[in-house]
Structures are given as C-alpha cells and as structure tokens.
N, C-alpha and C positions, 0 to 999 in steps of 0.2 A: 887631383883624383878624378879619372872619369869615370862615369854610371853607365853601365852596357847596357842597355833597350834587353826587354826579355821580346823574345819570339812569342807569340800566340797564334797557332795555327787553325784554318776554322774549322778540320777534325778534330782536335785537339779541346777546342774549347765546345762543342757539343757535345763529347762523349764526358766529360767531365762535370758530373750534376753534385750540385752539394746535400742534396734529397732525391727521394726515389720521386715518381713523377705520383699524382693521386689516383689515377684512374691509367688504368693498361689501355682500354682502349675510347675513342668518342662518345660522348650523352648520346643516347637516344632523345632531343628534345625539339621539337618543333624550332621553325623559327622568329614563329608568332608567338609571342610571350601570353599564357594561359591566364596572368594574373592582368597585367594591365590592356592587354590586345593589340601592346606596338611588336614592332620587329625589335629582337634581343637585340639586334646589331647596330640602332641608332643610340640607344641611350645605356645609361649606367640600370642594371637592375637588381640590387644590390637590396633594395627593403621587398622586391617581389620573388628575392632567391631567397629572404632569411623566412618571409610569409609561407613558400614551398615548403623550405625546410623544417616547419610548424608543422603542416598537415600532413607531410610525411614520418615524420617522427612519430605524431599520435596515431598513424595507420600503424606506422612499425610495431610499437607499446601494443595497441591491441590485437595483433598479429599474434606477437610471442605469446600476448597472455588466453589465447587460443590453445597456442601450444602446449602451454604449459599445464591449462585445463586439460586438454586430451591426454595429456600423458601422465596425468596422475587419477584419469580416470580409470585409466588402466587398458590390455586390451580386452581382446571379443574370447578368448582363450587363456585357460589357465595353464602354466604351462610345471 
C-alpha cells in the first residue's frame, strides 16, 4: 500500500486560518515597552501585557460606568 504525499501550496495554506485573526489591523504601541522601558522586541512581555491589560480594563469599567451615569441621568430635554 503506498501513502500519496498531500500537496500544500503556500497560497493555499495562508488563506486557510483555523480562526479569524484578533485584530483587523496593527497595535498602535510604541516600541519601547511603557511598563518595564526595554524594547518589546528583545524579551518575552507577557507579565507587562497582562499589568496593561489591568489598567486598561479598570480605565474601561470606569468608562462605561460614565456612561451609564449619563444616560440614566437622562437628557438636557424632555422629549
């Protein structure tokens, strides 16, 4: 019995994603890391992206809860 070799073509296997990608397009983010002050690009920063993702989270939280004070305060107009 022989096993035929499959083809993989390198169009073929880039257009072919087993998930959608996370982001449409590049971070806007420095390439100086804000948290520890090296370059992203020499090291792993993996406890200074989850530290980001702390301070962005609780900017988010009290973002919304902005929003959601304004909008139950109601508007300038009765309508």
């Amino acid at each position: 019995m022989q096993v035929n070799p499959q083809e993989v073509s390198g169009a073929k296997a880039s257009t072919a994603r087993p998930r959608p990608t996370m982001a449409s397009h590049r971070l806007d983010l420095p390439s100086i890391c804000d948290i520890c002050g090296k370059a992203r690009s020499t090291r792993k920063h993996a406890a200074c992206s989850r530290i980001r993702q702390q301070t962005k989270q609780e900017e988010w939280a009290s973002y919304m809860a902005n929003v959601a004070a304004k909008k139950a305060k109601g508007g300038r107009h009765a309508r």
